[in-house]
SEKE-411274 format. One line per 5 residues: their letters; for each residue x, y, z of N, C-alpha, C, CB. Coordinates in nm, 2 decimals, padded with zeros to 4 digits, always signed. Each point is the difference from the previous one (the first is absolute). Glycine has a CB too. Layout:
A	X,Y,Z,X,Y,Z,X,Y,Z,X,Y,Z; ...
END
This chain:
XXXXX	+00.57,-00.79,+07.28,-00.12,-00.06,-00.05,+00.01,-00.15,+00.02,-00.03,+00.19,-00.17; -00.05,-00.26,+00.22,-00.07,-00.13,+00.04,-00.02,-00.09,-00.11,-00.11,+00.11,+00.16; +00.19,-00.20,-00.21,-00.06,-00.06,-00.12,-00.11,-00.10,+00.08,+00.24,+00.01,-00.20; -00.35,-00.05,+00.12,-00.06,-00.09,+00.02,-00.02,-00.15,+00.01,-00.02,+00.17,-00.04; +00.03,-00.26,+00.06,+00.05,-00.12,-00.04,-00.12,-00.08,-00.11,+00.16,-00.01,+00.25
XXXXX	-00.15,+00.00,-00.38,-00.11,-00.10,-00.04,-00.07,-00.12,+00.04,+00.10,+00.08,-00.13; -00.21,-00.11,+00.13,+00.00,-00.13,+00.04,-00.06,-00.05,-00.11,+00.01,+00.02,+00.23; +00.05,-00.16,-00.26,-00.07,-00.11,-00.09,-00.03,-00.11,+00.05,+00.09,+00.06,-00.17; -00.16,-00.12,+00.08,+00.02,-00.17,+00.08,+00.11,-00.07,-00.06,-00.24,-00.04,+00.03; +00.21,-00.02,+00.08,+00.18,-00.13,-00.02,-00.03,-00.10,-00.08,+00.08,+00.00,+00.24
XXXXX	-00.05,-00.03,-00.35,+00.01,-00.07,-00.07,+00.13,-00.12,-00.06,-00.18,+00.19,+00.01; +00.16,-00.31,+00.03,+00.06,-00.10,-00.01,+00.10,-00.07,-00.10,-00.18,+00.02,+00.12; +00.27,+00.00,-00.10,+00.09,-00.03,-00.15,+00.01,-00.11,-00.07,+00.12,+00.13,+00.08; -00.13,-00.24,+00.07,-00.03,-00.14,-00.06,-00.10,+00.01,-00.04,+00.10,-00.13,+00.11; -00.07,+00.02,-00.23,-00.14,-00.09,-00.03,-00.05,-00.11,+00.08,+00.06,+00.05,-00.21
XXXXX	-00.16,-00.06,+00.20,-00.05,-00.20,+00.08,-00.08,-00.04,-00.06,+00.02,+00.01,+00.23; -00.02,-00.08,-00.24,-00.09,-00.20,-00.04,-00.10,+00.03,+00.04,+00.13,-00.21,+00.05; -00.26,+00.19,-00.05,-00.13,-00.02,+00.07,-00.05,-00.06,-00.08,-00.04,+00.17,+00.11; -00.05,-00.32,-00.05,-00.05,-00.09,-00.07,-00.14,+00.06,-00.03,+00.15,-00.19,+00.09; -00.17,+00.09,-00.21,-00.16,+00.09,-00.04,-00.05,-00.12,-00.05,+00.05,+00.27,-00.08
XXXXX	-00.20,-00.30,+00.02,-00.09,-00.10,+00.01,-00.08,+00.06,-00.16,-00.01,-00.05,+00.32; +00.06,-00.01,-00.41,-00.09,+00.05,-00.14,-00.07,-00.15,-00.01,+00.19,+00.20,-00.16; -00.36,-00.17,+00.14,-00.08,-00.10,-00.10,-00.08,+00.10,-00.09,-00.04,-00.21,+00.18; +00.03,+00.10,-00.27,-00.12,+00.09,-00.12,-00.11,-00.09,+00.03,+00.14,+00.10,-00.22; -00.29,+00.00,+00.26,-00.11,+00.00,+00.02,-00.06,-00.06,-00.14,+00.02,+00.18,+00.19
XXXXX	-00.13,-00.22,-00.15,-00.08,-00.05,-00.13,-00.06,+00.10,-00.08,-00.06,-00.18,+00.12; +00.10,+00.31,-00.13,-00.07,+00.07,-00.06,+00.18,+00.10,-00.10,-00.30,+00.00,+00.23; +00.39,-00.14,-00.22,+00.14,+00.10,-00.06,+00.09,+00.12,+00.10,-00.16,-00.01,-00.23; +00.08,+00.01,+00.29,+00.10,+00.13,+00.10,+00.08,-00.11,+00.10,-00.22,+00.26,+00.03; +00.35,-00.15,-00.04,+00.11,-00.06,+00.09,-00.03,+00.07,+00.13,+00.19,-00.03,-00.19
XXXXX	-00.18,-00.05,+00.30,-00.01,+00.05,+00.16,+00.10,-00.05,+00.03,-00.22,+00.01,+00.06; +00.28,+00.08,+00.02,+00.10,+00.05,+00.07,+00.01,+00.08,+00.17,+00.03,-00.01,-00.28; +00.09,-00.11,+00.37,-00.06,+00.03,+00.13,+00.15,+00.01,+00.05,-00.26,-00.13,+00.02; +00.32,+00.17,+00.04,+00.13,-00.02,+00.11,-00.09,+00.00,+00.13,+00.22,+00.14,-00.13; -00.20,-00.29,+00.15,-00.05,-00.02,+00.20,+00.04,+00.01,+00.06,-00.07,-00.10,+00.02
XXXXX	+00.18,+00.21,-00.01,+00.08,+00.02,+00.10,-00.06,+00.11,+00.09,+00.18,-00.08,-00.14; -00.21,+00.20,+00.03,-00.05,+00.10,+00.04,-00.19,+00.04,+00.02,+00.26,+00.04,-00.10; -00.31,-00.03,+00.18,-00.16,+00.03,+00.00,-00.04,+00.08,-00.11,-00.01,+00.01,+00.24; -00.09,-00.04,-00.28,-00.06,+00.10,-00.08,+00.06,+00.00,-00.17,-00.03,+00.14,+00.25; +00.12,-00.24,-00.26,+00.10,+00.02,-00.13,-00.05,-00.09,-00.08,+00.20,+00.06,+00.10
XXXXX	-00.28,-00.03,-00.21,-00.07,-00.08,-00.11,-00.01,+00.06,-00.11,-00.10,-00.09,+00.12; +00.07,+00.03,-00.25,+00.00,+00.11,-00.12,-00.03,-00.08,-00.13,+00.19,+00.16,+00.12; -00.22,-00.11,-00.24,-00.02,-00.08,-00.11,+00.03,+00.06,-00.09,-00.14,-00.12,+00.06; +00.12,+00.06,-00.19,+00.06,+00.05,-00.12,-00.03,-00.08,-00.13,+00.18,+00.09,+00.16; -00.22,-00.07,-00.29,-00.05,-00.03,-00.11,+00.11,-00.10,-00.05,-00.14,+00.21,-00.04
XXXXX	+00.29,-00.15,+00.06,+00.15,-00.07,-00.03,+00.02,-00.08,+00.09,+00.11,+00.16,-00.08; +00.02,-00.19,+00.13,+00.08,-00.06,+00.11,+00.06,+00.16,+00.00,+00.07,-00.33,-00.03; +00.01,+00.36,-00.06,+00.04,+00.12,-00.02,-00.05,+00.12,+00.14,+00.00,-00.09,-00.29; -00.15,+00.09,+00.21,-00.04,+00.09,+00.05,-00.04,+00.00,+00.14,-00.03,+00.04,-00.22; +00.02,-00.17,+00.26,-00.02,-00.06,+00.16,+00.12,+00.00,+00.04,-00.18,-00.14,+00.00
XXXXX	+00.30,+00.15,-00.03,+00.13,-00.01,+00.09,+00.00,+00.17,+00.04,+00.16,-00.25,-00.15; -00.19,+00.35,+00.03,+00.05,+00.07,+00.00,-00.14,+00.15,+00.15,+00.19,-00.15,-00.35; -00.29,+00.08,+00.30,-00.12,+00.05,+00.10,+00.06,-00.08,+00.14,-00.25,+00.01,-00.20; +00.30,-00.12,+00.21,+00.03,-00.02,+00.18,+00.13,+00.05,+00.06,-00.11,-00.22,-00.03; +00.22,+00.25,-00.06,+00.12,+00.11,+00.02,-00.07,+00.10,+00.05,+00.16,-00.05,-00.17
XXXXX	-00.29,+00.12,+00.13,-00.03,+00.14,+00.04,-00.08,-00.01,+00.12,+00.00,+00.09,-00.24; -00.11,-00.23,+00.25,-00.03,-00.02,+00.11,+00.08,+00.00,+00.12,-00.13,-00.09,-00.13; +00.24,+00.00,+00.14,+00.11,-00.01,+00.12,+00.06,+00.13,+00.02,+00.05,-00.23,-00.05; -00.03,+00.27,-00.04,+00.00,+00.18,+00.04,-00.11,+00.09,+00.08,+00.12,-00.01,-00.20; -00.23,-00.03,+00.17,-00.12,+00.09,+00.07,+00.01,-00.10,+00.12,-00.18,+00.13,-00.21
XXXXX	+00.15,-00.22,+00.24,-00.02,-00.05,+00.14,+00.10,-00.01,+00.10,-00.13,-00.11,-00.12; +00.30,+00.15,+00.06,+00.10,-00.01,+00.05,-00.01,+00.12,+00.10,+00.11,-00.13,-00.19; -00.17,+00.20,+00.15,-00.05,+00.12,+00.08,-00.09,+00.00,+00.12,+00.01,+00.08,-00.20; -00.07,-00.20,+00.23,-00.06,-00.03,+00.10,+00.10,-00.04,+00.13,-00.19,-00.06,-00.19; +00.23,+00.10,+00.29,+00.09,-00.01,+00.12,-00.04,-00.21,+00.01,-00.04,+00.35,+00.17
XXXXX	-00.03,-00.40,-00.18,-00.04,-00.16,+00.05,+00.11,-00.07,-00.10,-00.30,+00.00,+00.07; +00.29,+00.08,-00.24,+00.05,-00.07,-00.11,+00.19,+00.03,+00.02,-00.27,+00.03,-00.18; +00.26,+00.12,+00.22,+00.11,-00.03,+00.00,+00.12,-00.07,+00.10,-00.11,+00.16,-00.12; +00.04,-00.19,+00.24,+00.05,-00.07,+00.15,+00.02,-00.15,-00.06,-00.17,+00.16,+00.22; +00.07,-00.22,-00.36,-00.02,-00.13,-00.09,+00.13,+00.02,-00.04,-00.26,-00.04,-00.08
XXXXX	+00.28,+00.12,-00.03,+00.12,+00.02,-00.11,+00.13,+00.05,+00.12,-00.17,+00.10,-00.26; +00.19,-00.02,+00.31,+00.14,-00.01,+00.09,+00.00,-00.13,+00.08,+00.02,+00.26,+00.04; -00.10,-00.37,-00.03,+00.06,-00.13,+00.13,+00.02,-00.09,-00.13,-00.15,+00.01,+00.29; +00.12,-00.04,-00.41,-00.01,-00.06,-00.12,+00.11,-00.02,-00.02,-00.17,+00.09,-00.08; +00.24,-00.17,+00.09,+00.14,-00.08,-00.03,+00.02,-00.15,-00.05,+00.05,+00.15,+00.16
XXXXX	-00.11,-00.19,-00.29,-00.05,-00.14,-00.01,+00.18,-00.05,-00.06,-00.34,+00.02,-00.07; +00.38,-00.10,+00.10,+00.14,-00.12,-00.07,-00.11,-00.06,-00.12,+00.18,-00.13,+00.27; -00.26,+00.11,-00.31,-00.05,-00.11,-00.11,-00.18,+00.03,+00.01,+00.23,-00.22,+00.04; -00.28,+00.24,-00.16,-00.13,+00.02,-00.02,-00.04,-00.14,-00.08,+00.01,+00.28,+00.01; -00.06,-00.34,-00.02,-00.08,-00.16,-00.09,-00.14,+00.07,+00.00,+00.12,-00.26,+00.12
XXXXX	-00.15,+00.21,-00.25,-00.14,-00.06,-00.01,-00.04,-00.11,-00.09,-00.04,+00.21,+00.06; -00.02,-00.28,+00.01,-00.08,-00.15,-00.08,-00.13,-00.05,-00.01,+00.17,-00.07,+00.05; -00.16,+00.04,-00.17,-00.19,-00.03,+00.00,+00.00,-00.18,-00.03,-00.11,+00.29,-00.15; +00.05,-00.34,+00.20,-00.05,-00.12,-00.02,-00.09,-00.06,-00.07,+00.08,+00.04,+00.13; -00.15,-00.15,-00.18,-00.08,-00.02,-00.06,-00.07,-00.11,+00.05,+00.11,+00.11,-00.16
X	-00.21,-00.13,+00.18,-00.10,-00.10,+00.14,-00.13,-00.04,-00.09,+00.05,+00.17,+00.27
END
């Protein structure tokens, strides 16, 4: 008898960094973006609850073959961000 082989998806043991882009809109809601990946945006009433809605986003778009060709070449040494005032 033949066993079958399962298949799953491969899932990644590391963790990684991905930069992300929180402002609060004039109406209180936190927006939330990682520009790394297309299509990856999200909001949330908290910060909480916007960190925790764009984790699930990068998961659904990671699924996209473009996002994930983004996230496997993704190798940043140092992420900055600065805002100025003009």
């Amino acid at each position: 008898m033949k066993k079958r082989a399962l298949h799953t998806k491969r899932h990644s043991s590391a963790s990684r960094s991905l930069p992300v882009i929180i402002e609060r809109d004039e109406g209180g809601m936190y927006v939330v973006e990682c520009p790394l990946l297309s299509g990856c945006y999200t909001q949330g009433k908290t910060l909480d609850e916007a960190l925790r809605n764009i984790q699930e986003v990068i998961t659904l778009v990671c699924e996209e073959k473009e996002n994930r060709a983004v996230l496997r070449d993704y190798l940043p040494r140092e992420i900055s961000f600065h805002t100025i005032t003009i």
